[in-house]
VOGU-3710 file (C-alpha; in Angstrom, 3 decimals, decimal comma):
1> xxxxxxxxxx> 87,678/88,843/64,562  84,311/90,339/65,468  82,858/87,113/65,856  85,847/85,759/68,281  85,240/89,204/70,260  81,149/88,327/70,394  82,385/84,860/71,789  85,010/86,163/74,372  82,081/88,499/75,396  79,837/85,617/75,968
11> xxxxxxxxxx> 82,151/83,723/77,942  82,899/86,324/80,185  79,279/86,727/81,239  78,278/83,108/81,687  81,875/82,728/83,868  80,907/85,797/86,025  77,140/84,799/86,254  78,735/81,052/86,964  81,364/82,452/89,986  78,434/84,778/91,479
21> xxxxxxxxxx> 76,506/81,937/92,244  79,241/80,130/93,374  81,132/83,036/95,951  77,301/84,137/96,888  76,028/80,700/98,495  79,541/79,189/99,876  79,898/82,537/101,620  76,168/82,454/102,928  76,511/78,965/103,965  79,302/79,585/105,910
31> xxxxxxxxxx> 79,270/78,958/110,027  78,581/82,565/111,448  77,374/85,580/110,349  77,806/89,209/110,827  75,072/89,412/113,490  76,731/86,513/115,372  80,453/87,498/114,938  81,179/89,666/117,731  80,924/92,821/115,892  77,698/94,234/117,553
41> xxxxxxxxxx> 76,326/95,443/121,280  76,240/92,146/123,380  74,077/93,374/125,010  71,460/93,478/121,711  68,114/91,927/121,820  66,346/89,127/120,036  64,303/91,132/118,708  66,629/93,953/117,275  68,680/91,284/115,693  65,677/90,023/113,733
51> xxxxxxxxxx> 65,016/93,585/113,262  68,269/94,467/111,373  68,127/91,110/109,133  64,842/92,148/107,848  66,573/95,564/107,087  69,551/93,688/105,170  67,232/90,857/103,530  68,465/88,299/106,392  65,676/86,844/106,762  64,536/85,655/103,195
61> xxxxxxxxxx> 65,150/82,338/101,618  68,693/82,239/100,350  67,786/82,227/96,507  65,621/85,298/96,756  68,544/87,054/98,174  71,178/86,217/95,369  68,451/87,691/92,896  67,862/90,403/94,634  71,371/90,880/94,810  71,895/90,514/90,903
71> xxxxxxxxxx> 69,288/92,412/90,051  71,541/95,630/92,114  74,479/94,167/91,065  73,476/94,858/86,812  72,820/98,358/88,085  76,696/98,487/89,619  75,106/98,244/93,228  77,057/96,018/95,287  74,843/97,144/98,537  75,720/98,467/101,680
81> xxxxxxxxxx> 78,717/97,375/104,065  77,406/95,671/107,274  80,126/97,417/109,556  80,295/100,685/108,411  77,231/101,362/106,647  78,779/103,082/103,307  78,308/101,312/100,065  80,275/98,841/98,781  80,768/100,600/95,625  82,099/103,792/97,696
91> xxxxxxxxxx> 84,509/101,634/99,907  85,694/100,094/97,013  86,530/103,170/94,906  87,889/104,879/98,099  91,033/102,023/98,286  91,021/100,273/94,834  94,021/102,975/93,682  96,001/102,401/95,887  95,662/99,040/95,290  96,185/99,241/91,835
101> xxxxxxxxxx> 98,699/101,484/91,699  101,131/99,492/94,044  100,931/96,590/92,105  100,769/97,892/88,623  104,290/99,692/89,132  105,613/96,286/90,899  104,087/93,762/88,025  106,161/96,723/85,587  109,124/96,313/87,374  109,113/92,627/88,282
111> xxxxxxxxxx> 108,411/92,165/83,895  111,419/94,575/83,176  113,624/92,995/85,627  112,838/89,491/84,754  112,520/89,890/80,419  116,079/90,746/81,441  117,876/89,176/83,531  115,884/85,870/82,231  117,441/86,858/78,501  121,270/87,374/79,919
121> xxxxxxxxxx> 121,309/84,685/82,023  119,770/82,016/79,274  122,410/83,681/77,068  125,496/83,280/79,647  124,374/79,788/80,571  126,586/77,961/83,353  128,287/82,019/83,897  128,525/83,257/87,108  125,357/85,693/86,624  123,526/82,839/85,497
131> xxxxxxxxxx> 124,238/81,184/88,768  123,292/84,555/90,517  120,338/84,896/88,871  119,536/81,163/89,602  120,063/80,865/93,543  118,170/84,680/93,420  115,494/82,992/92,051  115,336/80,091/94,258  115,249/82,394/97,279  113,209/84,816/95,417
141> xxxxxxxxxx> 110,319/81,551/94,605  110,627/80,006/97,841  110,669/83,680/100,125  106,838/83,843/101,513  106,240/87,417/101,263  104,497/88,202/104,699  108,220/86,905/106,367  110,395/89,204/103,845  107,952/91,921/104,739  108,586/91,853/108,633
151> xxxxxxxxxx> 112,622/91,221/107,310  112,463/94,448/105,580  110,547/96,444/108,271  112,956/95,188/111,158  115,688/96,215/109,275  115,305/98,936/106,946  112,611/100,647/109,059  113,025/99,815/112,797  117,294/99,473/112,597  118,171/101,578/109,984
161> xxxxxxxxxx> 115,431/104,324/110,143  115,635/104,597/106,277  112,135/104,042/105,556  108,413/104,067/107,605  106,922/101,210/109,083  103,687/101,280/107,677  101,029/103,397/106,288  101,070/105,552/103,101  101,487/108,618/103,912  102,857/111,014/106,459
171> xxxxxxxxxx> 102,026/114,534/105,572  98,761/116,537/105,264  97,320/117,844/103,138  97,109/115,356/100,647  98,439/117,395/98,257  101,886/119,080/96,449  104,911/117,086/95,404  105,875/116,872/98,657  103,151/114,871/99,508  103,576/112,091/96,317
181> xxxxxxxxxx> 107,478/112,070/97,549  106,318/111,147/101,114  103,943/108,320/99,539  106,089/107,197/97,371  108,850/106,904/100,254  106,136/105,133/102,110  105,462/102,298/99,149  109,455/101,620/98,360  109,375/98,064/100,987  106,002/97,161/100,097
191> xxxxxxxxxx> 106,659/97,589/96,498  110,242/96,101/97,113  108,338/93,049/98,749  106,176/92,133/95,751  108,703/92,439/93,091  111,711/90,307/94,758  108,787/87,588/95,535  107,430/87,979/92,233  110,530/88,245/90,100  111,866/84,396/90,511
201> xxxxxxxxxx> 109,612/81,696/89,152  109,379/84,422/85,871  112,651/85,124/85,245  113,136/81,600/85,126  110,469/80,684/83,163  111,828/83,395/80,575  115,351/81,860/81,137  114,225/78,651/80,025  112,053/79,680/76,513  115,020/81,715/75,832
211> xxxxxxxxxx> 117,238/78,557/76,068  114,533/76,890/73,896  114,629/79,511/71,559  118,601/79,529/71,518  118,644/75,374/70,151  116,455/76,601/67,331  117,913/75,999/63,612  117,315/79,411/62,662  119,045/81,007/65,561  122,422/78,660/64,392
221> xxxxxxxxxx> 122,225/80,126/61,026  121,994/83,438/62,444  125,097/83,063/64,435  126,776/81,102/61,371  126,155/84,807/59,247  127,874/86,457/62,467  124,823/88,106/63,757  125,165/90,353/66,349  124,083/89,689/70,375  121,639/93,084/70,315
231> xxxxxxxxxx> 120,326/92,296/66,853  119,881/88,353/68,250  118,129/89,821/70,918  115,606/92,376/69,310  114,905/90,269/66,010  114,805/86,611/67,542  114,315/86,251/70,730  111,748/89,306/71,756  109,622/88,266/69,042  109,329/84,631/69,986
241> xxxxxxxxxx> 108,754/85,636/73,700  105,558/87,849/72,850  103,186/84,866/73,241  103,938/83,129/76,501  104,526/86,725/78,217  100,945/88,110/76,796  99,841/84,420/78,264  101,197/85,356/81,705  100,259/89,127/81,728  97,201/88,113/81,783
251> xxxxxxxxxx> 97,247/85,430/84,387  99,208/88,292/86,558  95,682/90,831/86,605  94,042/88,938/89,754  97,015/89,072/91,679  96,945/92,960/91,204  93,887/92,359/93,860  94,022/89,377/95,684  97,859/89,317/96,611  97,459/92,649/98,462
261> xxxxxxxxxx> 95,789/91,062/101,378  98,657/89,769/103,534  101,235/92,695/102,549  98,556/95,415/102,809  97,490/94,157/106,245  101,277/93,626/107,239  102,481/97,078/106,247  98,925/98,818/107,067  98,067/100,173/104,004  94,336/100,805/103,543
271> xxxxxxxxxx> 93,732/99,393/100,692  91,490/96,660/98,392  93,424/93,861/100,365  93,212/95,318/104,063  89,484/95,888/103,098  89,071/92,344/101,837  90,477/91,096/105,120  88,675/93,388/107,221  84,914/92,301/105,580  86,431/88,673/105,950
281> xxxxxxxxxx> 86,785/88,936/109,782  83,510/90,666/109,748  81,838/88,675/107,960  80,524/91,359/106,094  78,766/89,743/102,853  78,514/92,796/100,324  81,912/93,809/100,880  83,435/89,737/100,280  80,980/89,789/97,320  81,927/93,052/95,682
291> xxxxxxxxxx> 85,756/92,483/95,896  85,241/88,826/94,685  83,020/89,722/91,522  85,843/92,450/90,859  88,728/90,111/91,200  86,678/87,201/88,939  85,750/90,341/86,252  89,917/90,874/85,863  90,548/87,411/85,930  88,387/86,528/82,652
301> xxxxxxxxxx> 89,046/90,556/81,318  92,961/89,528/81,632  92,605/85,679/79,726  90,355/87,827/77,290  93,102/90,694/76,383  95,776/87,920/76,110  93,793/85,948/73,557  93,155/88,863/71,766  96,526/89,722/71,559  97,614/86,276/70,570
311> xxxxxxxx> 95,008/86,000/67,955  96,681/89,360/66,603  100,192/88,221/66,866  98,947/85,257/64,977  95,790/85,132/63,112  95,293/81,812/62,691  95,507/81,027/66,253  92,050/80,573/67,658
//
């Protein structure tokens, strides 16, 4: 086991030293920069301009920049933001809970709701909730999430009145549990948003193993002794289901990150995903960077757990 760890270890710092390379020269090479996007005085000389890219490094050759920049980066220094000056570290700890904690509670609920409903409706094949839970699906897999978003805000917030249009939170101080009431009333569309887009292609996709697991010759036998449906359930199919979830909950970590960009702009929620969209307008390198090298770090940390967890469900498997 040690040794698999030492190996998993490995591979996760080649990857992220292989994807730093990568994100840092596409992004350099890019048309544009932050000095030539718009973002400063028009009115700004030549000479200032060379001015601040000797300040930011600018001005050197392109490899001496990504070392310099991974020699800060091993010391968790992702540099300073070109628009507002903070560093990146700061700007990213200042919106990565948010971020986090929106879709953490959605990527709970869409796994509860689809382990579920996926189960039931393999087990009531050709019923009328498996036909529910089929065209829900469809609509739920084919839905793009920025249009259910302005749906939900036309209606629920602009006719209805029942819930904010945007932000997070409406009360000050930021404190008291009136305050976490008022946030939480403020994250029930967005929240709402990723689950129902979320919840589709997996509650199929559990649907289908559970079917698979159903034709099995030890689940006929069980039925032949007059097993019950709970005890089916919770000694035959959950345990046969453990591997391809683990599989996907690990798959699902980058999207904690990267599919907040579009709903956190939309609803105007300031967090990882407005701030990755902001820096992308900007063109503001150490921001892109930082949030990219976080986003690749969960990707490999989440295909890491799951093997680990696979390799304890089954030790043999390698």
């Amino acid at each position: 086991m040690k040794k698999q760890i030492l190996h998993k270890l490995f591979y996760l710092i080649w990857m992220l030293a292989l994807i730093s390379i990568i994100s840092f020269f596409a992004i350099h090479l890019a048309p544009n920069s932050f000095l030539s996007a718009g973002e400063l005085n028009p009115n700004i000389t030549k000479e200032s301009l060379e001015h601040l890219k000797e300040i930011y490094g600018l001005n050197k050759p392109l490899w001496q920049q990504y070392v310099s920049w991974m020699k800060a980066l091993l010391h968790f220094d992702f540099g300073i933001s070109f628009a507002s000056g903070k560093p990146v570290i700061e700007e990213i700890k200042e919106r990565i809970g948010v971020t986090l904690g929106i879709n953490l509670v959605a990527m709970v609920l869409i796994f509860l709701i689809s382990f579920f409903t996926g189960i039931l409706a393999a087990l009531k094949e050709g019923s009328l909730f498996d036909r529910i839970v089929k065209n829900l699906s469809l609509i739920s897999f084919s839905m793009p999430s920025f249009y259910l978003a302005l749906l939900l805000i036309l209606f629920f917030a602009v006719e209805l009145g029942w819930f904010p249009i945007g932000g997070l939170h409406s009360l000050e101080p930021k404190s008291g549990i009136a305050y976490y009431f008022d946030v939480t009333w403020h994250l029930v569309l967005p929240i709402a948003v990723v689950v129902f887009v979320g919840f589709g292609s997996l509650s199929q996709y559990i649907r289908s193993l559970t079917l698979d697991i159903l034709k099995s010759d030890y689940i006929f036998f069980a039925k032949a002794r007059g097993i019950e449906q709970k005890e089916l359930i919770f000694y035959y199919i959950i345990p046969n289901l453990k591997p391809p979830i683990i599989t996907i909950l690990g798959l699902s970590l980058p999207g904690i990150i990267g599919g907040s960009v579009i709903l956190e702009s939309i609803f105007g929620i300031n967090g990882m995903g407005l701030l990755f969209y902001q820096a992308a307008m900007a063109r503001d390198y150490p921001v892109i960077l930082g949030i990219l090298i976080i986003t690749a770090f969960l990707t490999l940390l989440g295909n890491i757990l799951a093997d680990l967890a696979l390799m304890k469900l089954n030790p043999f498997a390698r």
